[in-house]
N, C-alpha and C positions, 0 to 999 in steps of 0.2 A: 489441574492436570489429569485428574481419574477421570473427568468427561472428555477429556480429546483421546485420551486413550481408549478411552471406550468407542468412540466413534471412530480410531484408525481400526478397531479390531473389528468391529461391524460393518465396515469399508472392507477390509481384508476378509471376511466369512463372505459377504455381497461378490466380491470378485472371484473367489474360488468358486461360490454356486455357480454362478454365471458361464463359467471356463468351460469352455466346447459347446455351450447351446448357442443358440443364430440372434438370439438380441432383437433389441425392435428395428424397424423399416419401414421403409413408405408404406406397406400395407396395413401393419398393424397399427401406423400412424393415423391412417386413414378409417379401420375399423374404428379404432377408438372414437375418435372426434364424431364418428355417424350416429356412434352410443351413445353421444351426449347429448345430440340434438335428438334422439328417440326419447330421452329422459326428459328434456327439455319438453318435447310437444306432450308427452305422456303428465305431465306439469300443467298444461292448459286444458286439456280434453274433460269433456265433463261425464260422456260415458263412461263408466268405472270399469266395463270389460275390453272396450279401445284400450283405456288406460294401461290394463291391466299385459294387453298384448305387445303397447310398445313398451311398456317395464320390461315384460320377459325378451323381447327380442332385445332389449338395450344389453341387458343383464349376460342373454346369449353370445351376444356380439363381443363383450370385457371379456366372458372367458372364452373364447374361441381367439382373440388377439393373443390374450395370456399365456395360451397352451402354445400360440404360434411362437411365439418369444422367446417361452423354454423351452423349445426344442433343442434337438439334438441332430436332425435329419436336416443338416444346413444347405446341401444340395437343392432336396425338393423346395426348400423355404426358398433360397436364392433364386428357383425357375418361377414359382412364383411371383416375388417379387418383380423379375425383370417384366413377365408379362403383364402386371397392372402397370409398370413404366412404359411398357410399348402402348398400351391403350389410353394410360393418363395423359401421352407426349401426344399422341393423333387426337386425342377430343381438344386438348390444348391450342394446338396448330389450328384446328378445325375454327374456334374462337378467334383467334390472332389471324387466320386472313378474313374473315368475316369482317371484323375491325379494320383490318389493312384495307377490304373492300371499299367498304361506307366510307373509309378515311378518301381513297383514292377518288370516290365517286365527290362529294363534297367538294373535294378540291377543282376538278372537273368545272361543277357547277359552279363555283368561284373564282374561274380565273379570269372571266371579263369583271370583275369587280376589285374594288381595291376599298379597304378597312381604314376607318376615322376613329377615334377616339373622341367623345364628347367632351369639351374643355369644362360643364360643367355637371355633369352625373358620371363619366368614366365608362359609358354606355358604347360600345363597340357599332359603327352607322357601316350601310355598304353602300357603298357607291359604283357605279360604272366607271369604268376607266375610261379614258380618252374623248371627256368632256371639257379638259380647260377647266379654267379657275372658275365653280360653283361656289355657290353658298347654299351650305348645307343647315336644314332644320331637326333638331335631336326630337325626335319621335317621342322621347318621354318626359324631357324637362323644359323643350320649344325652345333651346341654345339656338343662334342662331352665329353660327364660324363661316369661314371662305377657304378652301383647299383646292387644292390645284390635285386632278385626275390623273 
């Protein structure tokens, strides 16, 4: 019982610190995680004064998240915030029709074709369509099936 006690009352000092400062956010989510991969590569580098710069910018980056966390100036933290979500949502977007692109272009390219499955490797064949009943040769295990186009 004296260690759950302890830990509701350390839970309860945590909450009262916390009360009116702005808390963590995507930004300070996203500092964080960048400090770890500077810590991470700073891990691999064999020059010791590289090393030495992504340590300190790692190091800069935890407490500059930190100091944003416990803030107090919840305004400016919140305009902040919104504007790495206006810029995180447009590089986002930017990705996802790039994708929807290729996606749409692909399909394009494949829609005189129609898709087999190999009855023995499970190897996906492309066929043309509107051949009639072929018999198709599996390109990697030399199956040799009959499917209708």
């Amino acid at each position: 019982m004296i260690m759950k006690d302890f830990m509701n009352d350390l839970r309860e000092r945590g909450r009262q610190f916390m009360e009116g400062r702005y808390g963590a956010d995507h930004v300070s989510n996203f500092i964080i995680v960048a400090a770890f991969i500077f810590i991470i590569i700073s891990m691999f580098v064999k020059n010791d004064y590289v090393k030495l710069i992504f340590s300190a910018l790692a190091v800069g980056m935890l407490i500059f998240s930190f100091i944003r966390m416990f803030s107090k100036n919840q305004y400016k933290r919140y305009e902040e915030n919104e504007k790495y979500l206006k810029l995180h949502n447009a590089v986002k977007d930017l990705f996802h029709l790039k994708a929807r692109e290729a996606k749409q272009k692909k399909q394009e390219n494949d829609s005189g074709y129609k898709l087999f499955k190999c009855p023995g490797c499970s190897v996906k064949i492309r066929v043309p369509k509107g051949k009639g009943r072929v018999e198709i040769v599996c390109p990697k295990c030399h199956a040799k099936f009959i499917r209708k186009t």
